[in-house]
C-alpha positions as CSV (number, residue, x, y, z in Angstrom):
1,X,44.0,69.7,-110.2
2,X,43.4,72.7,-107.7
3,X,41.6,70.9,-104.8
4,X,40.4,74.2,-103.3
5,X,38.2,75.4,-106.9
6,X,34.6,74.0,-106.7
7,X,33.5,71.9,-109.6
8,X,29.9,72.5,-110.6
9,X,27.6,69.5,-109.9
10,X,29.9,67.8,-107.0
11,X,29.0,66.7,-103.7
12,X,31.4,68.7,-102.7
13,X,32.7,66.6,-99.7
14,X,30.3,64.4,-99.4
15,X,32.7,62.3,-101.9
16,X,34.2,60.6,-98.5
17,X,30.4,59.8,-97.1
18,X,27.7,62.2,-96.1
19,X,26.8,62.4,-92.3
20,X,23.2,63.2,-91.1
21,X,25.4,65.9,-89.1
22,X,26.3,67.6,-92.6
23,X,22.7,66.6,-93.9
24,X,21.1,68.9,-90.9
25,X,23.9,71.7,-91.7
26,X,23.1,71.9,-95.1
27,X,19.4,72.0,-94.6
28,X,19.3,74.0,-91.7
29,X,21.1,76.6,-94.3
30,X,18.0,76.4,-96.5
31,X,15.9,77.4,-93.5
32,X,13.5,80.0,-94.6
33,X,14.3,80.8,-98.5
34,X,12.7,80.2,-101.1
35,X,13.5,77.3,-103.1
36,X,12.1,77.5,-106.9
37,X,11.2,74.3,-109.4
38,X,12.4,74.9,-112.6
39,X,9.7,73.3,-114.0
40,X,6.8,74.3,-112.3
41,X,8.0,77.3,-110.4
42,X,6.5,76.4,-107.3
43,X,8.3,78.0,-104.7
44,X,8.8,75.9,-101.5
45,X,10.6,76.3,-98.4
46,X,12.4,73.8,-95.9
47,X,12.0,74.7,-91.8
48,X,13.1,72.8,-89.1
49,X,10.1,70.5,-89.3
50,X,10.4,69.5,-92.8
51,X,14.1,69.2,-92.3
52,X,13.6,66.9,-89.4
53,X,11.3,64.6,-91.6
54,X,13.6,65.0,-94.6
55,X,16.3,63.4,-92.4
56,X,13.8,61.0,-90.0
57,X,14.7,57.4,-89.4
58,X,11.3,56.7,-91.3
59,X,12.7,58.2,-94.5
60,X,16.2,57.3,-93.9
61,X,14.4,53.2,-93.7
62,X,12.3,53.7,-97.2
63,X,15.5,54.9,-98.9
64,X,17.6,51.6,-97.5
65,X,14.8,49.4,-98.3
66,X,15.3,50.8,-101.7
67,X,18.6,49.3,-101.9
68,X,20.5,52.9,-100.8
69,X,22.8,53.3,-98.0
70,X,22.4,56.2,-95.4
71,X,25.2,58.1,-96.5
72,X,23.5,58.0,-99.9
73,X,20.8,59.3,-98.4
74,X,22.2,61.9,-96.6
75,X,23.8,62.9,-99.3
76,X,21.3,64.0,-101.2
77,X,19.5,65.5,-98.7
78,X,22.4,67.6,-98.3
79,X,21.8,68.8,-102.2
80,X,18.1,69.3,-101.8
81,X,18.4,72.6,-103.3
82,X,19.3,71.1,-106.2
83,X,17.1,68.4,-106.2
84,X,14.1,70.5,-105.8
85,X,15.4,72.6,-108.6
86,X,15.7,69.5,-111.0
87,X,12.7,67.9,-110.4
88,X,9.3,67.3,-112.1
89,X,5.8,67.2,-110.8
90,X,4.7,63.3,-111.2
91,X,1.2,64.2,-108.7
92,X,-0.6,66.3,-107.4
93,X,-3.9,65.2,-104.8
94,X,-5.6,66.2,-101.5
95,X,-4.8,65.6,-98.4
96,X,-5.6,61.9,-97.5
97,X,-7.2,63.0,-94.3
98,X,-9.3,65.8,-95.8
99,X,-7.1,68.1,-93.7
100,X,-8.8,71.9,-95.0
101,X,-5.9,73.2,-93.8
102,X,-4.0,71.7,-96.5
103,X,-4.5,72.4,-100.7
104,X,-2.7,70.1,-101.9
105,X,0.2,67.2,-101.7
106,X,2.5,67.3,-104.5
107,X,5.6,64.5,-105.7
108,X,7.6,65.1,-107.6
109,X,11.3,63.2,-109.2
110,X,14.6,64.2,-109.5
111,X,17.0,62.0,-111.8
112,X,20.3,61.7,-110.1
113,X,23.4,59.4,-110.2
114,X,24.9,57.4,-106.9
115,X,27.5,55.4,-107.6
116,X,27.5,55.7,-111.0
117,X,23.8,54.2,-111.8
118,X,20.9,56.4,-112.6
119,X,18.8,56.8,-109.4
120,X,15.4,58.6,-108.5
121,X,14.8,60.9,-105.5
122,X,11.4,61.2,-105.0
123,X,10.4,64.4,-103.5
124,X,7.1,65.4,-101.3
125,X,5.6,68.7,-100.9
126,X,2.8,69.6,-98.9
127,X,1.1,73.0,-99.6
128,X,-0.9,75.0,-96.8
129,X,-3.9,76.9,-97.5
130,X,-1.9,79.7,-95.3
131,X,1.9,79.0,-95.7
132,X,2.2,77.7,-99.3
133,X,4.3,74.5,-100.1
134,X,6.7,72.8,-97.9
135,X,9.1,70.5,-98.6
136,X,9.0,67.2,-96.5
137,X,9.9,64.5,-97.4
138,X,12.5,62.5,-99.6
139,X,12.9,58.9,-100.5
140,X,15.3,56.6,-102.7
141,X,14.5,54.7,-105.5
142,X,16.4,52.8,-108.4
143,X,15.1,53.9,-112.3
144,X,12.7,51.1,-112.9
145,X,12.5,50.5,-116.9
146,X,9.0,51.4,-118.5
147,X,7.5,47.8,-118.0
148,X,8.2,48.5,-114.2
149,X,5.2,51.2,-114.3
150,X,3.5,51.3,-111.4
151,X,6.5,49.2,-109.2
152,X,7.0,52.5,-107.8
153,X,7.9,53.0,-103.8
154,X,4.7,54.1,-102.7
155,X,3.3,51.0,-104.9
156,X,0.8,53.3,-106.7
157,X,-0.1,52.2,-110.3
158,X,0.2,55.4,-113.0
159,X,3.1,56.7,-110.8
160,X,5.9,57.3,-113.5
161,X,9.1,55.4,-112.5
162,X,11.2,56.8,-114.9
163,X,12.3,60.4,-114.6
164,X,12.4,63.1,-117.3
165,X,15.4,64.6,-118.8
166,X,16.7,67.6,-116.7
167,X,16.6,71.0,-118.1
168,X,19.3,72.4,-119.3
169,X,20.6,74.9,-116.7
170,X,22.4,78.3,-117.7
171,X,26.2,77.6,-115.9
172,X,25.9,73.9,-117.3
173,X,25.7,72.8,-113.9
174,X,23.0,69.8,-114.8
175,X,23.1,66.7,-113.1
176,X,23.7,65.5,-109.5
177,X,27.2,63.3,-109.0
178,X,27.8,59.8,-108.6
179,X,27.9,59.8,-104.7
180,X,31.1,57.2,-103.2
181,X,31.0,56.2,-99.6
182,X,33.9,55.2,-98.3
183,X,34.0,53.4,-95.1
């Protein structure tokens, strides 16, 4: 096996345990585009702020309380390209706080494999009246089975706990990887 080609869908190097380090580098490289849903094609974008809440102890804590390591979480932070790509719109409200400055807050799920067990990452994306939709936060969760509706993370009944199917992507490149940390 050439270890130097890239195999579509691999964490590549993230297979010996992610690091917030590589988390930062990989989403400090995603600073500014524009990232586009598949499914919706909303078009979102990831700064330092969002990346900085994307990686914050307080989302780092909901994805272990979950039942996910750090370097699991890290790790997918690290793919949030990806994950953004894959994922489906499960909500969309306003802003708890009546904030005018703020249209809407929208979560969506990406199905994804750690470890070899079918996981969830739930993704959150805030969208400004003036900047449009930013990415911000990301959280853990294990695929609950249809009579776990509503024993979602946030607690919310009606959330969907089960993720769709993903689309089918033109260079086959599908699914996320099982993620292995290794001490």
């Amino acid at each position: 096996m050439d270890r130097g080609r890239r195999t579509p869908g691999r964490f590549d190097g993230f297979q010996r345990g992610a690091t917030r380090r590589k988390a930062v580098d990989a989403l400090d490289g995603l600073s500014g585009m524009e990232l586009v849903n598949a499914e919706t094609d909303i078009r979102a974008r990831i700064n330092k702020p969002q990346r900085n809440k994307i990686i914050s102890s307080t989302a780092l804590e909901k994805s272990e309380r979950n039942g996910f390591t750090a370097t699991h979480h890290y790790a997918v932070a690290s793919r949030m390209g990806k994950v953004w790509k894959h994922a489906s719109l499960v909500k969309s409200r306003a802003d708890n706080e009546g904030d005018i400055n703020i249209a809407s807050i929208k979560r969506f799920e990406s199905p994804i494999m750690l470890d070899g067990k079918p996981a969830i990452a739930y993704v959150t994306a805030k969208e400004s009246v003036e900047y449009g939709h930013r990415i911000y936060s990301l959280e853990l969760t294990e695929i609950k089975t249809a009579r776990g509706l509503g024993n979602t993370p946030s607690g919310n009944e009606g959330e969907r706990a089960t993720p769709h199917g993903l689309p089918l992507a033109e260079n086959g490149d599908n699914h996320l990887p099982t993620v292995s940390p290794r001490p």
